[in-house]
N, C-alpha and C positions, 0 to 999 in steps of 0.2 A: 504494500500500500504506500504512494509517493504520499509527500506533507499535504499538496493540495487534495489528495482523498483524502486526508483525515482531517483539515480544517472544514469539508466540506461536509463529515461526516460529524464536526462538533459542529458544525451551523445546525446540522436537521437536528442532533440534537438536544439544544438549545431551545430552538424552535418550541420542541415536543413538551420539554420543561416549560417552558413559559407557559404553553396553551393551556397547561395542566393547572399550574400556579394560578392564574388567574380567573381560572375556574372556583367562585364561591365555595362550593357543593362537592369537597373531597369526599369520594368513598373511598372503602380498601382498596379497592382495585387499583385508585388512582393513585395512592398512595406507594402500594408495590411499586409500581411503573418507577413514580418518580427516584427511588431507593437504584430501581436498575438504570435507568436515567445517567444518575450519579456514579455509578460504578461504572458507566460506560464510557462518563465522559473522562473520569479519571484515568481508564485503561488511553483510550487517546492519549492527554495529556503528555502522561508517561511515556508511551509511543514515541511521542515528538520531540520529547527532552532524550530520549536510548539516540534517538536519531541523528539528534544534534551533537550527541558527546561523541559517538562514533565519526561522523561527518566532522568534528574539530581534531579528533585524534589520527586523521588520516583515514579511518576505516570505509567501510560501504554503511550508508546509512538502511542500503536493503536487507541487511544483517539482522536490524533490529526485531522482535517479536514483542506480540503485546503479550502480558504480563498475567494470571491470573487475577483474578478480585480480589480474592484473600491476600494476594503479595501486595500490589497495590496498595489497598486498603492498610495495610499494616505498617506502613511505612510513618517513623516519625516527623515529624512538620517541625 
């Protein structure tokens, strides 16, 4: 996946979040979503940044893999 499919794939979703958010009337369902939402756009993210480290180190930025959710997600800030 180049950067512009995955800026493109954090546009839609983006998108999906907002449409969700701005929706009054969360049910469960909308709430899961938004949960996978967030863990999709952070596997992105991450995506972009593997991409960039490798592309400054000399490597192939096509090396890079997304990352599970659990890894992701576990990551200190």
């Amino acid at each position: 996946m180049s950067d512009r499919e995955i800026h493109m794939t954090i546009s839609e979703l983006v998108a999906e979040e907002h449409a969700i958010r701005t929706n009054p009337a969360h049910v469960n369902e909308q709430r899961a979503r938004l949960r996978e939402l967030e863990h999709a756009l952070d596997q992105c993210w991450d995506l972009l940044r593997q991409r960039d480290a490798l592309r400054n180190a000399g490597g192939n930025p096509d090396a890079a893999n997304a990352r599970p959710v659990a890894e992701v997600e576990g990551y200190l800030q």
